[in-house]
N, C-alpha and C positions, 0 to 999 in steps of 0.2 A: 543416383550420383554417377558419374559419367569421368573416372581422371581426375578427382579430384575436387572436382566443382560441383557443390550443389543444385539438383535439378530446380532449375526454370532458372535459372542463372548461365547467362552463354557470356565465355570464357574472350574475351579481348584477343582482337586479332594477331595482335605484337604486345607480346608483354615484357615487361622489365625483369629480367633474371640474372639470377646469379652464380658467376663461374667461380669455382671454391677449387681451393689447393688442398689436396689429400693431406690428414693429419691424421698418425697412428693411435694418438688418445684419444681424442675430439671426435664424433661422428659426424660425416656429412650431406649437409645436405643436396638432395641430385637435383640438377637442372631441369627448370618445364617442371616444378612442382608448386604450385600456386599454397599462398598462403591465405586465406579466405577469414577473414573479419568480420564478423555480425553485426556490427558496431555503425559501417559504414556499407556505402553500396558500391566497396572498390576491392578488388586484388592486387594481394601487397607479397616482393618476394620474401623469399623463408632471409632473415636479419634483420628485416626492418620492425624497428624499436619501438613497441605502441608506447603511449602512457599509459598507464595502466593508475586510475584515478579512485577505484571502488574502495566504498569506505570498509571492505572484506572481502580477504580472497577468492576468489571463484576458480572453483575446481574447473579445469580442461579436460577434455575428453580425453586423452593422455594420460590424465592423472596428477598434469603437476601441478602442487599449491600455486594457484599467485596465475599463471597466466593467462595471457590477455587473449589467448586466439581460442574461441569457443564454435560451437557449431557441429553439424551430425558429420564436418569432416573436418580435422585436426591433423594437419601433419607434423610427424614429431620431432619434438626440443630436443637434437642431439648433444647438446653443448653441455654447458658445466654453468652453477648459480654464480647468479652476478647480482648488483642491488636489485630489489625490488619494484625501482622506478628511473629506468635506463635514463643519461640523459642524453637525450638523442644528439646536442651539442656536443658532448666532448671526440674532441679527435680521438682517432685510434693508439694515438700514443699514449695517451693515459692512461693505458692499458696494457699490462704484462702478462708475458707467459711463462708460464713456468709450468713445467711437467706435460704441457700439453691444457693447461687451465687460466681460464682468466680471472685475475685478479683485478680490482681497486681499492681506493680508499672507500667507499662505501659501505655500510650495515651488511653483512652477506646474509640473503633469503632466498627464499622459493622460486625467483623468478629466473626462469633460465633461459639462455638462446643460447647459438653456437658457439665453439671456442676455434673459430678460423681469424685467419689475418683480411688485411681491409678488402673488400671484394670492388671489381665494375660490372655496371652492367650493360650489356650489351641485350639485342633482340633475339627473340628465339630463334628463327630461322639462320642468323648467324651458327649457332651453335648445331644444326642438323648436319652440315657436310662433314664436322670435327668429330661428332661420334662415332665411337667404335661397335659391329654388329655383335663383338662379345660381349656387350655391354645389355644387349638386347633378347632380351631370351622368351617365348613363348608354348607352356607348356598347353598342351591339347589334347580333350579329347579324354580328360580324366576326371573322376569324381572329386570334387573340396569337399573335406572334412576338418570341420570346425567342433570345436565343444560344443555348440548347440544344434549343428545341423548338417547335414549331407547334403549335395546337392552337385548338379554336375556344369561342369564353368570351365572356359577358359581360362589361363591365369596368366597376363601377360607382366613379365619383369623387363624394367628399365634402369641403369646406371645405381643397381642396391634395391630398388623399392618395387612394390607390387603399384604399377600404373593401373592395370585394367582387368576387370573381372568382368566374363560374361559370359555370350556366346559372338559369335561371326563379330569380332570384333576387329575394326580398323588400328591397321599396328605400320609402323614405318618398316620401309625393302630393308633386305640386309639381317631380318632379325632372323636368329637362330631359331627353329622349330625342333622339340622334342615329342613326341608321342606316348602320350600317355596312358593310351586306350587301355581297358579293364584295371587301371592303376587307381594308386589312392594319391592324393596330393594336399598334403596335411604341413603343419609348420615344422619346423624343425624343434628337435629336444629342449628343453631347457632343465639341467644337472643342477640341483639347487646346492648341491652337498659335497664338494671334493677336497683335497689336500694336495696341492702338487706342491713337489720337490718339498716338502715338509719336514723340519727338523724333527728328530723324535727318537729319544732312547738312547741317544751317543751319533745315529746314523740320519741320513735324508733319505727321505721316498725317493725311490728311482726313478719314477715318471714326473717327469719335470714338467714345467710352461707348456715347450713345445710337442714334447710327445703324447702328455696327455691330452691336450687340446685337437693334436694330429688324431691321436685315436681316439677320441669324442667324434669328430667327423667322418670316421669312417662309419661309426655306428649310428652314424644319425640323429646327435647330439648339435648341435649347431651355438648354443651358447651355454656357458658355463659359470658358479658363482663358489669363488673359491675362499677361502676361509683365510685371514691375516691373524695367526696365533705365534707369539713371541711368548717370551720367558717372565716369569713377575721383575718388575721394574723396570723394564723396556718399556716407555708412554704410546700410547696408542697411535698417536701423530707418527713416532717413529719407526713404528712395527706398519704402519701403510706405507713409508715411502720405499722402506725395506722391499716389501711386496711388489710395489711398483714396479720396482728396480728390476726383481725380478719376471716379473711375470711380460712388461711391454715391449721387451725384444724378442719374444718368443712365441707370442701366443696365436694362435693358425684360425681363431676362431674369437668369437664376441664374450667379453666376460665380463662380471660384478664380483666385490668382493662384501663378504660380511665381517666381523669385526670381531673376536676372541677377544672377552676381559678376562682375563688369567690373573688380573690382581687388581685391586680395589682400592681408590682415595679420593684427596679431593683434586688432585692435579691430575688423574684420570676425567673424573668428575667433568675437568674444566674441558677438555678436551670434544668430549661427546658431542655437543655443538657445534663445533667446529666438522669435524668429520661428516655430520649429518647433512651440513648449509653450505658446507663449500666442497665436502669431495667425494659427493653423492654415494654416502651408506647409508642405510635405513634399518641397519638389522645388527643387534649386539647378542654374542653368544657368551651364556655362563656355564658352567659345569659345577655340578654338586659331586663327581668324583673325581679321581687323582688327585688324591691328598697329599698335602704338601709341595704340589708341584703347579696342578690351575684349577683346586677348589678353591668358591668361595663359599661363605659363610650368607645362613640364612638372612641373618639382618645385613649383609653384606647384598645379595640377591634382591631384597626389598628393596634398598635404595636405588638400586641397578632399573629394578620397575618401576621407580616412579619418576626414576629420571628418564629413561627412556619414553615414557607417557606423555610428560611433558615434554618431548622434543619430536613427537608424534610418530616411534621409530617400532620396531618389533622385536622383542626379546627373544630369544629362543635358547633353548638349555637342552645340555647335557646331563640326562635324568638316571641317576647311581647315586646310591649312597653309600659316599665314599670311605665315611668311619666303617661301616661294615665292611666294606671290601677290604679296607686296611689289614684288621682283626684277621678274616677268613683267608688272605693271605697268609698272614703270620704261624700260623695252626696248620695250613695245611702242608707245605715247608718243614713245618715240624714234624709232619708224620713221614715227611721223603714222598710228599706229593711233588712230582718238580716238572713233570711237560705239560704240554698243551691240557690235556684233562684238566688240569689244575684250574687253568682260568677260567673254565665254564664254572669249576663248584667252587670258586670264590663270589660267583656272580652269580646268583641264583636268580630266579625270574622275580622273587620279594623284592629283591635289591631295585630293580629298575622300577618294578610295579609303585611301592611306596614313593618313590623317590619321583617319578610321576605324577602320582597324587598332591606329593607334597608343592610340586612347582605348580600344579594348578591353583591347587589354593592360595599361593604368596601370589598370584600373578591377579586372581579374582580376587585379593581386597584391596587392591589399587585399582581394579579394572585396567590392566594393561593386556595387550594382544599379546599371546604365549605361543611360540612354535616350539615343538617339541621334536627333537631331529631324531634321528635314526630311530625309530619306533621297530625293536626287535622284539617285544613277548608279546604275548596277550593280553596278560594284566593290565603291561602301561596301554596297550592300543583298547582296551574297555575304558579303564580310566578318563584316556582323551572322547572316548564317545560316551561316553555316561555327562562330562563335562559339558561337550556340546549340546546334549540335549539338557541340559540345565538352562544353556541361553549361552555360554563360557563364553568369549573370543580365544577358542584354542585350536591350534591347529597340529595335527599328526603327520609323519612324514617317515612313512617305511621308505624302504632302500632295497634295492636288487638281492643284495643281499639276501636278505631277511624273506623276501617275493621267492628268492628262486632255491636258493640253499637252506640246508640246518646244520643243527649243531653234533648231529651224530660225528661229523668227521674229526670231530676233537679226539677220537676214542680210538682212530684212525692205527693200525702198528706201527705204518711210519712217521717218523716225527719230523718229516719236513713235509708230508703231506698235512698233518693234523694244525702244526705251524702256522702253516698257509692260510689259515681260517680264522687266526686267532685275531679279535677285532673286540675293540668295546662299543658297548656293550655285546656282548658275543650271543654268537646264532644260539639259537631255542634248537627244542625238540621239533620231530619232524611231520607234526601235525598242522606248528606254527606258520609255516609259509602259508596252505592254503587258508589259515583263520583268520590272516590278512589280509590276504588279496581279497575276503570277502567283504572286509569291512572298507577296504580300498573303493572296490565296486561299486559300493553303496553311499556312499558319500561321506564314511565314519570319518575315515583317514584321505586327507587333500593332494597331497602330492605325492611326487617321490625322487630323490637324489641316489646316489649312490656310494658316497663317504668313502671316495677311491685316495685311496694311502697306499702306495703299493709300496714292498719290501722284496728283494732278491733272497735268494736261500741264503747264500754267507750274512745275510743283514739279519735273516729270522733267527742265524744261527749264536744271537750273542747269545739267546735263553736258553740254549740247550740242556743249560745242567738249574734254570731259576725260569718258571713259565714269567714268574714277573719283569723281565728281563726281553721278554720278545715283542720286538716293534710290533705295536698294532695298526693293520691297515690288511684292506682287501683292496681286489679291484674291480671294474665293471660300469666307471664312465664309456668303454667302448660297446657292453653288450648290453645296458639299460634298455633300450630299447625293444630288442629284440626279444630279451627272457617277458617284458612286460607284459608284448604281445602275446607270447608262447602261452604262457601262463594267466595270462588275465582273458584275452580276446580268443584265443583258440581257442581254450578252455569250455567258451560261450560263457563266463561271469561277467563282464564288460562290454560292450559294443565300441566301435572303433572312435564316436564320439566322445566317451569317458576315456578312453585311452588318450588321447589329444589331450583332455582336459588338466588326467594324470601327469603325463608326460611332459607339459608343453606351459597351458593357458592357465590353470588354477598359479601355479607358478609367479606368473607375470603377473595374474592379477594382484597375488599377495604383496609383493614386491616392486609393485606399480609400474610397472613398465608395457603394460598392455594397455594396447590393441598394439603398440610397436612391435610388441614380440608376443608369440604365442598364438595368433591369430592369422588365419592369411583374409585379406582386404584390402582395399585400395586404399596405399599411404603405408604399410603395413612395413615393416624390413623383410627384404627377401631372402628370409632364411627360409628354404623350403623343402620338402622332399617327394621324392616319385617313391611312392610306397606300394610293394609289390605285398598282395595277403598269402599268396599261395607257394611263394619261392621260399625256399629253406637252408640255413646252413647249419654247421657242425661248429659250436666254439671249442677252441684250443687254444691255449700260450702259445701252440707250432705256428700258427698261421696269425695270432691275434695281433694289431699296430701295436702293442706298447712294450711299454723296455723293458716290465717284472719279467720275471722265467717262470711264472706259476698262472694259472687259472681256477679259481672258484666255482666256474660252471665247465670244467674241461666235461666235452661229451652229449653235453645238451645238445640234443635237436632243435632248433628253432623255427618255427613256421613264421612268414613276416620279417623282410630285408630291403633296406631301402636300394633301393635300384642309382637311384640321382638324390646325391645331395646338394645342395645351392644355399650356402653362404653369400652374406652380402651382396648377393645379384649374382655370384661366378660359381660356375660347376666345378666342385671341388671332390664330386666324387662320382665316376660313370664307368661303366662296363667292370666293374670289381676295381678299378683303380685312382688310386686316390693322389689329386695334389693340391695336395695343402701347403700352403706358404707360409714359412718362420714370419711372424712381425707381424701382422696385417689384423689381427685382433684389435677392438677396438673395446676400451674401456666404458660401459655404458652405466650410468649414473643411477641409481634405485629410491627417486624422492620420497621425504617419508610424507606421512597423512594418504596411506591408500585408502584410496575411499571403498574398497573391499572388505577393509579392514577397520577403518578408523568410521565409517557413516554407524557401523552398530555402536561403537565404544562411543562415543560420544552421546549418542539416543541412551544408553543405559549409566552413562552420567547424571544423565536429567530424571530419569527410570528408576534410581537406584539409589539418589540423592537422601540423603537421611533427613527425615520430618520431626520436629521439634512437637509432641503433644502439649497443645492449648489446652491449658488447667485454670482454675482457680488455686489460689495460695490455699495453703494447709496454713491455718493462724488456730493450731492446736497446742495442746502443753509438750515445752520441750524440756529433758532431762539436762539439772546442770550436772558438768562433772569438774570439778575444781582441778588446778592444774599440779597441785602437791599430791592429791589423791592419784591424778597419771601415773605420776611418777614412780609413786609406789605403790601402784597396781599387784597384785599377784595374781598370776596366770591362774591357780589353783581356783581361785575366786573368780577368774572371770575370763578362761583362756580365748576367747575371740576378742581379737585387737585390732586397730586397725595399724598397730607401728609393725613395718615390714620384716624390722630385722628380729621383734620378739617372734613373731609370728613362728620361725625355725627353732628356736632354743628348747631343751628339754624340758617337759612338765616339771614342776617341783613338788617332792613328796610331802606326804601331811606329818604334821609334826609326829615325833615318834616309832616311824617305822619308816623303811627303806623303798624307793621306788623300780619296783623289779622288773620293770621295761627299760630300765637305765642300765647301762654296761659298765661294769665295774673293773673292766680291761683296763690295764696302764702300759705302756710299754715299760717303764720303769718296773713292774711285778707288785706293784703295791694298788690297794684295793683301793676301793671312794671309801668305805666305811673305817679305813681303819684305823683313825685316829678317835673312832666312836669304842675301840678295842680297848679295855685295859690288859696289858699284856704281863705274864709273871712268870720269871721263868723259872722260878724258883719254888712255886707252887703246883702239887699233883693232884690230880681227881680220881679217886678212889674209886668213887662210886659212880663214872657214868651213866649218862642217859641211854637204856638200851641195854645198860648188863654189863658186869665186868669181865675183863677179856684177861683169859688166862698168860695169853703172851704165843700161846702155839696156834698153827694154821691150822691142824686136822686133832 
């Protein structure tokens, strides 16, 4: 493959393309990239509307249900769903925008193209004088490293996109050359796990849109997928536009969001469709802790899986059990347990471990795909690999956190340092990092985020005198990267291909957005990085992009620093400095039914399907039981029943004596038996049983 076009296929001298207007929601597509059809023996540009006729959708190399452009090259659907069977007649007027999305009256599905306004087209060579050489970038001379393979390539970027991989390849004058020699050149991060600007506790995370996503790129983070969690009663529809709102004037870098159900009905219910079909989420998170605040309830959680199943989306949870934690709070408060210590031993490794268990199993008797977020003990990350070697669709997802730190610092004298740490589910013991990263290494555990919720000291300091009182959040969207290396690839546990995989591609693949992201390839997004193995820094809050005052890894050494980072085709980070641009993020859509994800679930539909045993009838004697004799049944004679509510009621005793497993407590003071008493008060007994008592103690 040669740019694009499939080899023995030579590419038309003047082609039809299309000039597109930048749109900060909508990603776009770059000129001089062919749209290649199987179907036919022509090249079509990236808007033009197939029909798409098949009597069942056929997966894209991309991943997304429904479309029509197949083939070993697929450039991708930046846009946002529209019907399923565009019709190529309607004018562009019939079409609105809103948010950066396009609507119609149409059924909204899987099928996506771009969300730009009407395009012309003019020939290619027109468009070579107009472009810009910053637009053009040519990294040489370094080794690509993909999750499957090393190997050394040129990697030529044009206007966003990876045009050419190779060697001595033919590139247009003008283009910027970088050098690469003894470097690594791998995709950029993808942070499955953040909270920015997060309400939480009375206060908001400091690091907002623009700072965290500023300081995602300087670490080498390149796209981000941040969490929409509102309060119960807020409907889902309005907790995303909320986020919107937020997050698309600020964001420096590429993002997705997943979807916090913090409360449970059927006008939630109704919603999840909608979200999934028209404003590309794929992923709903529940928590089994924070009672009373965004616990749900286990039959609460099952419905949650089966809806999500049928809407072909990924659940993932927030695994504590949260009645225990409520309790162990309460108790420990009482004894004048009140700082940071407090929250670790409210939260014992049982807590998460069961409470892990538990969501695998609600999730494997629907067979829904379960992601399981911040995997911080060993229990829950055996759990999740005991589960996968079952056959589960489950997937684990440690955090930097959990990778690089423990939980000794809880124990810490000062309590703004001990503060700083305080996160749920909270750091383990300090054997826990490495029993991770080894099951990371090995395939137990798939990815990894970093559940960056950052709090300043005055914000830690509402808990000072109540540990239940302190915002929870760490941070480490900016040094994910770095500690991963440190610690997984220095270390020698990982080799730099699992590191990508960890970091980057297992990610995309979950979340369906690969080969666009997480991968570098031709057609690929040009997020990408010059990755030095042997340069080192020193992490600290002194030096770190983001707006908390605190560091979790203050003091680490790091081996592995990305030298050049490259967002959306533009150098956003070279010689230690970084410019990143408010706004320029680009909202990227995560269609569900990944076939990562959803080709096993569906095989263990069929797999798994319950079989009806083929008998002969039983034409044997059956017992009548007459329906007066039901009635008055007694238990005593025949206590297995099948009526529910006898089933609980107290045996009844046999005539004549008292049933001494029965409690004869009244709050009233009066006994069961004692209207069986004749009572006299006016009668003495002389002669007790046992001997008559003189009246004196000694």
């Amino acid at each position: 493959m040669s740019n694009g076009v499939p080899n023995g296929q030579p590419r038309a001298a003047t082609e039809s393309l299309d000039v597109r207007t930048p749109d900060t929601h909508a990603g776009n597509y770059p000129p001089g990239v062919p749209c290649y059809n199987p179907g036919t023996p022509q090249y079509y540009p990236f808007g033009t509307n197939f029909q798409y006729g098949a009597s069942a959708p056929v997966p894209s190399y991309y991943g997304y249900p429904g479309s029509p452009v197949m083939g070993s090259y697929a450039p991708p659907h930046h846009g946002h769903p529209v019907s399923q069977s565009p019709d190529a007649s309607s004018s562009p007027a019939s079409v609105s925008r809103q948010r950066g999305y396009l609507k119609n009256s149409s059924a909204m599905t899987g099928w996506y193209q771009p969300a730009v306004e009407p395009v012309r087209h003019i020939p290619q060579q027109a468009t070579a004088a107009s472009e810009s050489a910053q637009n053009r970038i040519l990294l040489k001379g370094g080794k690509v490293v993909n999750h499957d393979r090393m190997f050394d390539a040129d990697v030529y970027i044009e206007d966003g996109y990876i045009k050419q991989l190779g060697k001595d390849l033919v590139i247009p004058g003008g283009t910027r050359t970088i050098d690469a020699t003894g470097k690594m050149v791998m995709p950029g991060g993808i942070d499955t796990h953040t909270h920015m600007e997060l309400p939480f506790g009375g206060t908001v995370a400091v690091d907002d849109f623009y700072h965290g996503t500023r300081a995602a790129l300087a670490g080498g983070t390149t796209m981000i997928m941040d969490f929409v969690l509102d309060g119960k009663g807020v409907l889902p529809l309005d907790a995303y536009n909320k986020w919107m709102d937020k997050a698309g004037a600020k964001v420096c870098c590429d993002f997705s969001f997943h979807m916090g159900l913090t409360w449970w009905n059927d006008k939630v219910k109704e919603e999840l469709p909608i979200l999934c079909k028209e404003k590309g989420i794929n992923s709903f998170k529940v928590f089994m802790a924070y009672k009373d605040l965004f616990m749900l309830r286990d039959d609460e959680i099952l419905d949650v899986l089966k809806t999500c199943k049928s809407l072909g989306a990924i659940v993932q949870v927030h695994a504590e059990n949260g009645d225990v934690i409520d309790e162990n709070c309460k108790k420990l408060l009482a004894l004048g347990i009140t700082g940071p210590e407090g929250h670790l031993m409210a939260r014992p490794e049982e807590v998460e471990e069961e409470a892990t268990h538990r969501a695998i199993m609600l999730a494997d008797q629907v067979n829904c795909p379960l992601y399981v977020v911040h995997v911080m003990c060993k229990g829950a990350a055996d759990a999740v690999r005991r589960a996968r070697m079952r056959g589960a669709v489950v997937f684990g997802e440690p955090i930097a956190a959990s990778l690089g730190t423990d939980g000794t610092h809880y124990f810490n004298k000062c309590w703004r340092h001990a503060a700083g740490h305080v996160m749920a589910p909270p750091l383990k013991d300090a054997t826990t990092p490495e029993y991770l990263l080894n099951l990371l290494a090995n395939g137990d555990l798939e990815c990894t985020g970093t559940d960056n919720c950052t709090f300043n000291a005055d914000q830690k300091a509402l808990g000072k005198d109540d540990f239940t009182k302190i915002p929870n959040g760490v941070n480490g969207v900016e040094d994910r990267m770095s500690v991963i290396w440190e610690k997984g690839v220095h270390s020698g546990k990982m080799d730099p291909c699992r590191y990508v995989a960890v970091t980057s591609t297992n990610a995309a693949k979950i979340f369906n957005i690969y080969p666009r992201k997480g991968h570098i390839a031709v057609g690929s997004d040009a997020d990408v990085l010059v990755w030095d193995p042997t340069a080192t820094r020193t992490i600290s809050a002194a030096t770190h992009h983001q707006k908390v005052d605190f560091n979790i890894f203050e003091g680490m050494e790091c081996h592995g620093v990305p030298l050049i980072v490259i967002s959306q085709g533009r150098v956003v980070l070279e010689d230690g400095q970084l410019h990143a641009t408010r706004g320029v993020g680009r909202f990227i859509p995560t269609p569900c039914y990944s076939q990562y994800v959803y080709n096993r679930i569906q095989t263990r539909d069929v797999s798994r399907a319950p079989q009806k045993v083929d008998r002969e009838a039983y034409d044997g004697p059956v017992i009548e039981i007459k329906m007066e004799d039901k009635k008055g049944m007694q238990l005593a004679e025949n206590p297995i029943t099948m009526n529910r509510d006898s089933m609980f009621q107290a045996r009844r005793a046999q005539p004549g004596g008292r049933n001494l497993h029965e409690s004869g407590f009244s709050i009233s003071g009066s006994q069961i038996d004692d209207q069986k008493i004749t009572k006299s008060s006016g009668q003495r007994i002389s002669q007790p049983p046992g001997g008559r008592s003189s009246g004196n103690l000694w």
